[in-house]
DSSP file (Angstrom, degrees, kcal/mol; ACC not computed):
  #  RESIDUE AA STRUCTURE BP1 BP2  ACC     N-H-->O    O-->H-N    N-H-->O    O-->H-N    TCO  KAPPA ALPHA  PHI   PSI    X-CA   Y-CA   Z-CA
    1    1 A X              0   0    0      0, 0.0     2,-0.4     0, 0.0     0, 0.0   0.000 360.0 360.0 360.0 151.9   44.2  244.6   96.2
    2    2 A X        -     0   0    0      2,-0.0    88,-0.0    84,-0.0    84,-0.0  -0.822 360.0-132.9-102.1 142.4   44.4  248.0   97.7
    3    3 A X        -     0   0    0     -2,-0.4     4,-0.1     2,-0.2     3,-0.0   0.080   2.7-135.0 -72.8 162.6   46.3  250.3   95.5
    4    4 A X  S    S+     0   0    0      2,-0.1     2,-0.3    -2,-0.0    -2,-0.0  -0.353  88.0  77.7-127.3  48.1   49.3  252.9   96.9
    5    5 A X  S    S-     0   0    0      0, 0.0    -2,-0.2     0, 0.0     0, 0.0  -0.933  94.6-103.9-136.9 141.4   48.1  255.7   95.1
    6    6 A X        -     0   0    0     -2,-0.3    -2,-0.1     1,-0.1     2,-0.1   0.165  38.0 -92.2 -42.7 162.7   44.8  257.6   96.7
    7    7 A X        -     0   0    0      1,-0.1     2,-0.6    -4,-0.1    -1,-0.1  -0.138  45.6 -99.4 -68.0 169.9   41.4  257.4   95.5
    8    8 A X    >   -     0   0    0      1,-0.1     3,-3.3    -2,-0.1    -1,-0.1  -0.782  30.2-115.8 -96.5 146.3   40.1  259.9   93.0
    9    9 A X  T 3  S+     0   0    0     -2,-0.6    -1,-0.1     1,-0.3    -2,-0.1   0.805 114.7  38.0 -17.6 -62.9   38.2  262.4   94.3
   10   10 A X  T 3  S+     0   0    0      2,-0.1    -1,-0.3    -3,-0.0    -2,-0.0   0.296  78.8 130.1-102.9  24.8   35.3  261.2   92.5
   11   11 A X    <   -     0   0    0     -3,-3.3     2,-0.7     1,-0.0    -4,-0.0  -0.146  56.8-134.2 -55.9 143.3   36.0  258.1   93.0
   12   12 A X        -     0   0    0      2,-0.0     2,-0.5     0, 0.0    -2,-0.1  -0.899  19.5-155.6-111.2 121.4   32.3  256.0   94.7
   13   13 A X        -     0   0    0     -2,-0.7     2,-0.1     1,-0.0    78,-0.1  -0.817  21.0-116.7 -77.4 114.9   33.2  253.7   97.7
   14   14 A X        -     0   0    0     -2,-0.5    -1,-0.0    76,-0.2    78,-0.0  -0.402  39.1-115.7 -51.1 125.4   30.8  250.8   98.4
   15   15 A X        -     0   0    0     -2,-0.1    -1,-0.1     1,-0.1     0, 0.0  -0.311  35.1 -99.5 -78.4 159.8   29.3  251.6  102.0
   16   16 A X        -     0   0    0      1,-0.1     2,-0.6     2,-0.1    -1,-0.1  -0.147  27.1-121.0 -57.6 162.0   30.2  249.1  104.9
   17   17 A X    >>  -     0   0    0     75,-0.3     4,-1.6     1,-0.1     3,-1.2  -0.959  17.4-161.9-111.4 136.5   27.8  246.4  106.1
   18   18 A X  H 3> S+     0   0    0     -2,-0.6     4,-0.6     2,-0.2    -1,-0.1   0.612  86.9  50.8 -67.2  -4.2   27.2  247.0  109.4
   19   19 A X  H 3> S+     0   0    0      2,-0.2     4,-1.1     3,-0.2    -1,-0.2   0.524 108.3  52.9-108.6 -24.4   26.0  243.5  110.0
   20   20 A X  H <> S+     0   0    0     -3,-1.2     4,-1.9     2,-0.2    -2,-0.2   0.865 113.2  45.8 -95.5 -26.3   29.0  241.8  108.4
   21   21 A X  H  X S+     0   0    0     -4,-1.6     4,-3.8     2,-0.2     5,-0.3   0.932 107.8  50.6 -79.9 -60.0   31.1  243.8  110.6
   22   22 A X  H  X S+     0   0    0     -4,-0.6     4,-1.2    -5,-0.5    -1,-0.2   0.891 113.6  52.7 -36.4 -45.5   29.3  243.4  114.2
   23   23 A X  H  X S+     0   0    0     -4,-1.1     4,-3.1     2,-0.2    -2,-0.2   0.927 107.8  45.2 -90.0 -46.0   29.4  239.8  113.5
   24   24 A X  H  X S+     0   0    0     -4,-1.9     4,-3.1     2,-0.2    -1,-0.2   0.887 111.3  55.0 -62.8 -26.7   33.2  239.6  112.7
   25   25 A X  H  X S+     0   0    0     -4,-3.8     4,-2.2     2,-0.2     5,-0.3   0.954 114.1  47.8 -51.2 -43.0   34.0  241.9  116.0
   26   26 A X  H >X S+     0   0    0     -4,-1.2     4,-2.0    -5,-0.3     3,-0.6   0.980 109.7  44.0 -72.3 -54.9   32.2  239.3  117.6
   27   27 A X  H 3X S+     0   0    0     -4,-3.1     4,-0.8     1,-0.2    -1,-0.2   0.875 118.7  45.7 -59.8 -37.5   33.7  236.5  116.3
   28   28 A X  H 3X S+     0   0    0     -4,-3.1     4,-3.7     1,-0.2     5,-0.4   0.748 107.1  53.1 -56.9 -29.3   37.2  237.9  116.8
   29   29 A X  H << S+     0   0    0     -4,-2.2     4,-0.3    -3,-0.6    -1,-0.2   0.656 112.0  48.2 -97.1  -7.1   36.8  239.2  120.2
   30   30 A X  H  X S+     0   0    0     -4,-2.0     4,-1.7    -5,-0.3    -1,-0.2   0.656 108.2  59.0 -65.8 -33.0   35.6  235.4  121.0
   31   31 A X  H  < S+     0   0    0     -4,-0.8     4,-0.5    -5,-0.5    -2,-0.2   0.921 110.6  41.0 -52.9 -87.9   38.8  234.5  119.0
   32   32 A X  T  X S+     0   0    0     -4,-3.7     4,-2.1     1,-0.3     5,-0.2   0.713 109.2  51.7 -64.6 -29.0   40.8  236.6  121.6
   33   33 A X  H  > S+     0   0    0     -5,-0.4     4,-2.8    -4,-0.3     5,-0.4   0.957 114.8  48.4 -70.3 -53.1   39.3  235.6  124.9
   34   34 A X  H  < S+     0   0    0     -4,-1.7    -2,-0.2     1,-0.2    -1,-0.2   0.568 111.3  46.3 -48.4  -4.3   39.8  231.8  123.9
   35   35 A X  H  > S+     0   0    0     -4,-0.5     4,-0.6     2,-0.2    -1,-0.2   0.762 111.6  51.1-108.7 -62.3   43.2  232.4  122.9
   36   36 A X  H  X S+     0   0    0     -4,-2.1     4,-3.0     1,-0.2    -2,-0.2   0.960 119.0  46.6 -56.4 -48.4   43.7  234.6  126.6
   37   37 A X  H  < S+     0   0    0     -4,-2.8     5,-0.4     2,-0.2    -1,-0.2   0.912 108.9  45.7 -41.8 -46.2   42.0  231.2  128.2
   38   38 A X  H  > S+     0   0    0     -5,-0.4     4,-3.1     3,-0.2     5,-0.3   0.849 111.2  53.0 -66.3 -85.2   43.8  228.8  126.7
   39   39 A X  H  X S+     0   0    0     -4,-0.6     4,-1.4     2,-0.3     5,-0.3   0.567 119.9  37.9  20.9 -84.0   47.1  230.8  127.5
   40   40 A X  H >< S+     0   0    0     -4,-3.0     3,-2.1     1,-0.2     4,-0.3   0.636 116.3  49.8 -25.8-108.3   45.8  230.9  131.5
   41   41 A X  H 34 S+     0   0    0      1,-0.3    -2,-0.3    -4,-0.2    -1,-0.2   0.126 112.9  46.9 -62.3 -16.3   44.5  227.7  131.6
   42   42 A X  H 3X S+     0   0    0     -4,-3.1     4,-4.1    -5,-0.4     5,-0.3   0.840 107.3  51.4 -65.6 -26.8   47.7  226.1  130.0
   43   43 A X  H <X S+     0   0    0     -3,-2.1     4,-1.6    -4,-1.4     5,-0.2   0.874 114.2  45.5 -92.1 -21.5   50.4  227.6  131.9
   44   44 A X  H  4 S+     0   0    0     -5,-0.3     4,-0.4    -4,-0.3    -1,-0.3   0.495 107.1  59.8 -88.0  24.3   48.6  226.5  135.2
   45   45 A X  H  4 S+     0   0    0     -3,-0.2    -2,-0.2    -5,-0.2    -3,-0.1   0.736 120.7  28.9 -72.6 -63.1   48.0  223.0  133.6
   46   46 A X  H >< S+     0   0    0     -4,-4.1     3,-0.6     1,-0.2    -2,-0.2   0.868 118.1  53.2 -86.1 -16.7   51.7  222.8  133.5
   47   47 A X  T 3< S+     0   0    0     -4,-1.6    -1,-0.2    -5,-0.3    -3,-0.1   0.963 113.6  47.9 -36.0 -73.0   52.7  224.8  136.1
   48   48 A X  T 3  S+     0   0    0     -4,-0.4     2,-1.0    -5,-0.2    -1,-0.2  -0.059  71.0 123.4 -28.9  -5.8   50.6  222.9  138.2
   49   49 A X    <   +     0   0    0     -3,-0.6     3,-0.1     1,-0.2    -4,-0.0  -0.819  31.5 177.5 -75.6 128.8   51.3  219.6  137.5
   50   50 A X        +     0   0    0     -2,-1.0     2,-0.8     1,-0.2    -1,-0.2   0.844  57.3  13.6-111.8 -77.1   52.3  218.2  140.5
   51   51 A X        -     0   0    0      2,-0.0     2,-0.8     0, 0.0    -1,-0.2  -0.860  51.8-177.3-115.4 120.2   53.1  214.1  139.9
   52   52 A X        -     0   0    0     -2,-0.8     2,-0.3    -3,-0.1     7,-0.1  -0.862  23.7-134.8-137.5 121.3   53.5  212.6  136.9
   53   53 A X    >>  -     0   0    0     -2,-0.8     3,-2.0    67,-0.2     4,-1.6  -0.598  12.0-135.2 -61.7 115.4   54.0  209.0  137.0
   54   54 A X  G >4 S+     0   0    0      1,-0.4     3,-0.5    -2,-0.3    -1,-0.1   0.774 102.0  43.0 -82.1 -59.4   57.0  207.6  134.6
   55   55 A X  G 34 S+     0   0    0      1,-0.3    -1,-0.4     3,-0.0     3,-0.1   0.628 129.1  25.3 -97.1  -6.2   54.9  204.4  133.0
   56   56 A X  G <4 S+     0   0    0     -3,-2.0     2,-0.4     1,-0.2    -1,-0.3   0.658 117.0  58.2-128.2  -5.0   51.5  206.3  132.5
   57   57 A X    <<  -     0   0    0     -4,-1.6     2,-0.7    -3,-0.5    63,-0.2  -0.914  55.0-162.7-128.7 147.5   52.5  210.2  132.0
   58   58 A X    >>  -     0   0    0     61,-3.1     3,-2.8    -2,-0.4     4,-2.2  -0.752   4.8-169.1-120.2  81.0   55.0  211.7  129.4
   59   59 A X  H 3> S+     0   0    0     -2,-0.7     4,-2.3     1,-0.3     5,-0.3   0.857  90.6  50.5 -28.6 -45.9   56.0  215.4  130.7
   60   60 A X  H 34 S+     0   0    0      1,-0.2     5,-0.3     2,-0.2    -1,-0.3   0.607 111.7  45.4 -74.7 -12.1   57.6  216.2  127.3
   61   61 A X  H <>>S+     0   0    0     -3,-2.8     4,-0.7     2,-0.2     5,-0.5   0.697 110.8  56.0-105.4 -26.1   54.4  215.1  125.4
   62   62 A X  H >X5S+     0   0    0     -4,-2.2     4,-1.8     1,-0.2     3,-0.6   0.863 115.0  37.2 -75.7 -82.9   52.0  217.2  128.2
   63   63 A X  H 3X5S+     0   0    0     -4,-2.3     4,-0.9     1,-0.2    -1,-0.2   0.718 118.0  50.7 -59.8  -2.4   54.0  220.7  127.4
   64   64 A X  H 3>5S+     0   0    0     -5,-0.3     4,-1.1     2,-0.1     5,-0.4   0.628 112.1  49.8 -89.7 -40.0   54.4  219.9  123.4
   65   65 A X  H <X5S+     0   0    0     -4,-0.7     4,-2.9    -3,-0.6     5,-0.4   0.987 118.6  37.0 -57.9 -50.7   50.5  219.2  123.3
   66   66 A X  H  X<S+     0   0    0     -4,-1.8     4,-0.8    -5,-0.5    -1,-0.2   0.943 116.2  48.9 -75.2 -36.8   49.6  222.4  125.1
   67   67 A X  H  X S+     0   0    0     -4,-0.9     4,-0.5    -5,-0.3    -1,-0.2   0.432 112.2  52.3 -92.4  22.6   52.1  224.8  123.6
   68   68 A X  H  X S+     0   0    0     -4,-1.1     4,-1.8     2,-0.2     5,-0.2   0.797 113.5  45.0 -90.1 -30.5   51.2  223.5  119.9
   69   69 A X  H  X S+     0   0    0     -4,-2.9     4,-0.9    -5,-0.4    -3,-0.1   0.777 114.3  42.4 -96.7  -9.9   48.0  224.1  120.5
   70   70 A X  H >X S+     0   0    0     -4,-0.8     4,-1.9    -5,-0.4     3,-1.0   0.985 111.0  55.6 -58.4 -75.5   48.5  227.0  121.8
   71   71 A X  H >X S+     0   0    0     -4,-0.5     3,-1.3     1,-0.3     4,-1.1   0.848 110.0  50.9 -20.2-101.4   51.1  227.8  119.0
   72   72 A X  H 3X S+     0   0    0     -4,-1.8     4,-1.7     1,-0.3    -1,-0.3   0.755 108.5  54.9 -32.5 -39.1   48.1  227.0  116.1
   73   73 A X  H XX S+     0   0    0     -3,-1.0     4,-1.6    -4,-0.9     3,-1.1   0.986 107.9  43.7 -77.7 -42.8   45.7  229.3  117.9
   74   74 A X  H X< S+     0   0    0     -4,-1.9     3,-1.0    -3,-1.3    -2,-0.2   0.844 111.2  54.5 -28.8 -64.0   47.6  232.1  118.0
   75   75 A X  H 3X S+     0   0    0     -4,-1.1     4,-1.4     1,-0.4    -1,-0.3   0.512 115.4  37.6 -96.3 -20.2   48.6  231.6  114.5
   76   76 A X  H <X S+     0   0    0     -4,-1.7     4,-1.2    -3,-1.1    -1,-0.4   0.699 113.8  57.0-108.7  -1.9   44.8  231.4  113.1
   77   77 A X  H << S+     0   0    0     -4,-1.6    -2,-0.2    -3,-1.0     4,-0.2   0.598 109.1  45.5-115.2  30.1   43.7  233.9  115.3
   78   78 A X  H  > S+     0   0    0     -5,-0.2     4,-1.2     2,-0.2    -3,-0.1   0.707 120.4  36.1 -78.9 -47.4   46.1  236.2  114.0
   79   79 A X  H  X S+     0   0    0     -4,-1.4     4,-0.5     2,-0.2    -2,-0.1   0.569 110.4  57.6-102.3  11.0   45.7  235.6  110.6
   80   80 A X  H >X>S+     0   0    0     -4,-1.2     4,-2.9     2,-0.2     3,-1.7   0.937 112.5  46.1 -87.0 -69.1   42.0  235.1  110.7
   81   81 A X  I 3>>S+     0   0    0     -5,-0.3     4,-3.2     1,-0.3     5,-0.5   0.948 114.0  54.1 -42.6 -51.2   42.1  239.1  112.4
   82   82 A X  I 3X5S+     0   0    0     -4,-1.2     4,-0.9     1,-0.2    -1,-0.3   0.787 116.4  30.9 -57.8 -29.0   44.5  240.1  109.4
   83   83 A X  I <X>S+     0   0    0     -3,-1.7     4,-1.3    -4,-0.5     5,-0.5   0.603 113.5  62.7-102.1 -25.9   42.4  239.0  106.5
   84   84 A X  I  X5S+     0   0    0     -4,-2.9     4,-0.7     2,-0.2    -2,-0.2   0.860 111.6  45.6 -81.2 -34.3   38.9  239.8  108.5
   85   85 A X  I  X<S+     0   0    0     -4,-3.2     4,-1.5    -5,-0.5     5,-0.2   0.971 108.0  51.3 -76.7 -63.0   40.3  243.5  108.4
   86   86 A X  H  <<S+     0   0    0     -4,-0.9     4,-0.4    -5,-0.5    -1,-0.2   0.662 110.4  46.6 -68.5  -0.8   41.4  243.8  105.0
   87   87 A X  H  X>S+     0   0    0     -4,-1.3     4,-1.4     2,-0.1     5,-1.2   0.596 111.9  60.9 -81.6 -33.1   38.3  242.6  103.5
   88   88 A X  H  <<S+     0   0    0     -4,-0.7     3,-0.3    -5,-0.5    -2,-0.2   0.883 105.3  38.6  -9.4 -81.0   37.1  244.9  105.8
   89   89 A X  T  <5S+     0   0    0     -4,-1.5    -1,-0.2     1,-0.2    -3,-0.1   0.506 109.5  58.3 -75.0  -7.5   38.7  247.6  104.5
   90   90 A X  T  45S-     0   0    0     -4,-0.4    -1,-0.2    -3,-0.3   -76,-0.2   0.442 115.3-113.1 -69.3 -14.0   38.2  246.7  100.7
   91   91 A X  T  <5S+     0   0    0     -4,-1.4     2,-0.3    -3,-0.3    -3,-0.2   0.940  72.5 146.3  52.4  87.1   34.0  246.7  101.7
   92   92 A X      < -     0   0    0     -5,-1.2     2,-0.3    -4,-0.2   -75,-0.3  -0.877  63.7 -97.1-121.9 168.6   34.2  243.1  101.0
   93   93 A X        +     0   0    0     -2,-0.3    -5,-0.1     1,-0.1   -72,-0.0  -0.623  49.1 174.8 -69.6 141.7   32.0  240.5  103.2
   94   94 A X    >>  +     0   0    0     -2,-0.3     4,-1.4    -7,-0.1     3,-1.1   0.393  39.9  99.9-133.0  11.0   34.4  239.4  105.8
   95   95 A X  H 3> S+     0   0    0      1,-0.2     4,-1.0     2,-0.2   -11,-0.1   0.296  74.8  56.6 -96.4  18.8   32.6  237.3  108.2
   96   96 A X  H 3> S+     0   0    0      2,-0.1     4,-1.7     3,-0.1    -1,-0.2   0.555 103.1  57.5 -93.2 -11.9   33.5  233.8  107.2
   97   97 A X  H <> S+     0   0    0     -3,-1.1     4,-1.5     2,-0.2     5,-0.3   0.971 113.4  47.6 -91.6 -69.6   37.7  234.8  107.7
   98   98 A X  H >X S+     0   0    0     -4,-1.4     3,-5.1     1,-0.2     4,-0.7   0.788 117.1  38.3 -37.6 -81.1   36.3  235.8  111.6
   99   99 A X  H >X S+     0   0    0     -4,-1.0     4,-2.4     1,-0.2     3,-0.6   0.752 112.6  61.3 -37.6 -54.4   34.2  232.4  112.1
  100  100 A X  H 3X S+     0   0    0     -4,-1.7     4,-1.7     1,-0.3    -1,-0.2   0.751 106.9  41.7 -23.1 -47.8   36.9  230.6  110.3
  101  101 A X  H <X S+     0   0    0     -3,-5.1     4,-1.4    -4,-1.5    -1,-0.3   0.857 109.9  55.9-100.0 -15.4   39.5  231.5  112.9
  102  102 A X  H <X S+     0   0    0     -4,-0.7     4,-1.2    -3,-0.6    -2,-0.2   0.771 109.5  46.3 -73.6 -13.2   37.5  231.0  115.8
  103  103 A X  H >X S+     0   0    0     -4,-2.4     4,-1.9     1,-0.2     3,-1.2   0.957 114.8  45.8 -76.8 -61.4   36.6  227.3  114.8
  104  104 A X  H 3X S+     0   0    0     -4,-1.7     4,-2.0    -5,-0.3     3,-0.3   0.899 116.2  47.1 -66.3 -27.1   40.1  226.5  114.0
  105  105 A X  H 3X S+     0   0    0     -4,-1.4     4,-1.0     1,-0.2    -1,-0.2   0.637 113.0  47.6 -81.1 -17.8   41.1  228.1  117.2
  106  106 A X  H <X S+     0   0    0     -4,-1.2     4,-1.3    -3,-1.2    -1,-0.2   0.756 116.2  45.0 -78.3 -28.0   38.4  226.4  119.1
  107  107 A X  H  X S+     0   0    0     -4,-1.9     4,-4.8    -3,-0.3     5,-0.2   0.916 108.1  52.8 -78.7 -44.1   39.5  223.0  117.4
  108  108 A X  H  X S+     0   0    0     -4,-2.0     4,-1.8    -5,-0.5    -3,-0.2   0.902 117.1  46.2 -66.0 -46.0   43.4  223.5  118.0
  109  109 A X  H  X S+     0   0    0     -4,-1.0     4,-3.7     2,-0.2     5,-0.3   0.887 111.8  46.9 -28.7 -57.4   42.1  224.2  122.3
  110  110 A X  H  X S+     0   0    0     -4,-1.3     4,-3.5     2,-0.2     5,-0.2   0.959 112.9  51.5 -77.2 -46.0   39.9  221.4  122.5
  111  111 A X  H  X S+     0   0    0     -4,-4.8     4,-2.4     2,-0.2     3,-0.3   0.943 110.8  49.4 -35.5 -79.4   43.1  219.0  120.7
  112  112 A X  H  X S+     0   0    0     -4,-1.8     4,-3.0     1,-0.3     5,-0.4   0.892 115.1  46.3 -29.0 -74.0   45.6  220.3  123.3
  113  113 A X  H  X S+     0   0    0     -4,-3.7     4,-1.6     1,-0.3     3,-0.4   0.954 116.1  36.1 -55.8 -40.8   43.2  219.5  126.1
  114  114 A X  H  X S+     0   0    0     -4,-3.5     4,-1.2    -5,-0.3    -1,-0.3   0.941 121.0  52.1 -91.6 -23.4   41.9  216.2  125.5
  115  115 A X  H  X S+     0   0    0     -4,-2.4     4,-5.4    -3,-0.4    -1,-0.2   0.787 111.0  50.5 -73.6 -20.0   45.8  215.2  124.0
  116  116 A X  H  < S+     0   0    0     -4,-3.0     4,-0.4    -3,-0.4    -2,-0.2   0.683 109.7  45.4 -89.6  -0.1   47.0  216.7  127.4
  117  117 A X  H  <>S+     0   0    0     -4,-1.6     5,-0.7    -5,-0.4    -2,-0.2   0.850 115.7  52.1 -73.2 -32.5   44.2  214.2  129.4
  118  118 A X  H ><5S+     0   0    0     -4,-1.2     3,-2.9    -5,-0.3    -2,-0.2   0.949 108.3  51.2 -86.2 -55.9   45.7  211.4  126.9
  119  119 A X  T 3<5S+     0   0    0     -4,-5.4   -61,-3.1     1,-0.3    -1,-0.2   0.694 107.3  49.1 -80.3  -0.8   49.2  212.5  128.1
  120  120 A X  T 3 5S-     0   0    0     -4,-0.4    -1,-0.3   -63,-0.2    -2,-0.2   0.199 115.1-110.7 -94.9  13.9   48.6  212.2  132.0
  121  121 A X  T < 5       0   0    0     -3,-2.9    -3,-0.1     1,-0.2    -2,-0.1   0.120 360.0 360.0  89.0 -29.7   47.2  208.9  131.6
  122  122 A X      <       0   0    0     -5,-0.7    -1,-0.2   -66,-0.0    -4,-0.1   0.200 360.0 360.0 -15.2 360.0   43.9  209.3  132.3
């Protein structure tokens, strides 16, 4: 845990790894474009909806599917950023907290869509 009193002086700091770092910018800033897609491409999904037939399409089920899944990506690729920086800043490896939140944020997308195909009948 990081400490609230400075380092000493002669205190020795582990150097970064640059490799672990590059690859969590990467994973995160894939985190955040999928999260700005999904975010588009839901509010013109529902925006957009044009007819939806009473016996095969559930309106209420189409905008809970898309802002849940929405809702869950946010929410890992928030705390996936929060945890990938503070090992970060500890010099710890941090590039399983990155991948981590782009998979779940990939999973939580892919749900939404194929539950919002499920809820127009399709």
């Amino acid at each position: 845990m990081l400490s609230g009193r400075p380092p000493h002086s002669g205190a020795v700091r582990r150097p970064l790894v640059r490799w672990d770092v590059a690859l969590s910018g990467c994973a995160l800033a894939l985190t955040g474009m999928l999260i700005a897609l999904g975010m588009f491409g839901g509010v013109f999904l529902v925006a957009f909806l044009d007819y939806c037939p009473p016996k095969t399409c559930s309106s209420s089920q189409i905008l809970v599917s898309v802002a849940g899944s929405l809702a869950v990506a946010v929410a890992a690729g928030i705390a996936g950023l929060a945890m990938t920086v503070l090992r970060i800043v500890e010099r710890r490896i941090s590039w399983p907290f990155a991948v981590i939140a782009l998979v779940i944020t990939v999973v939580a997308i892919a749900f939404g869509a194929l539950d919002y195909v499920s809820a127009i009948g399709y």
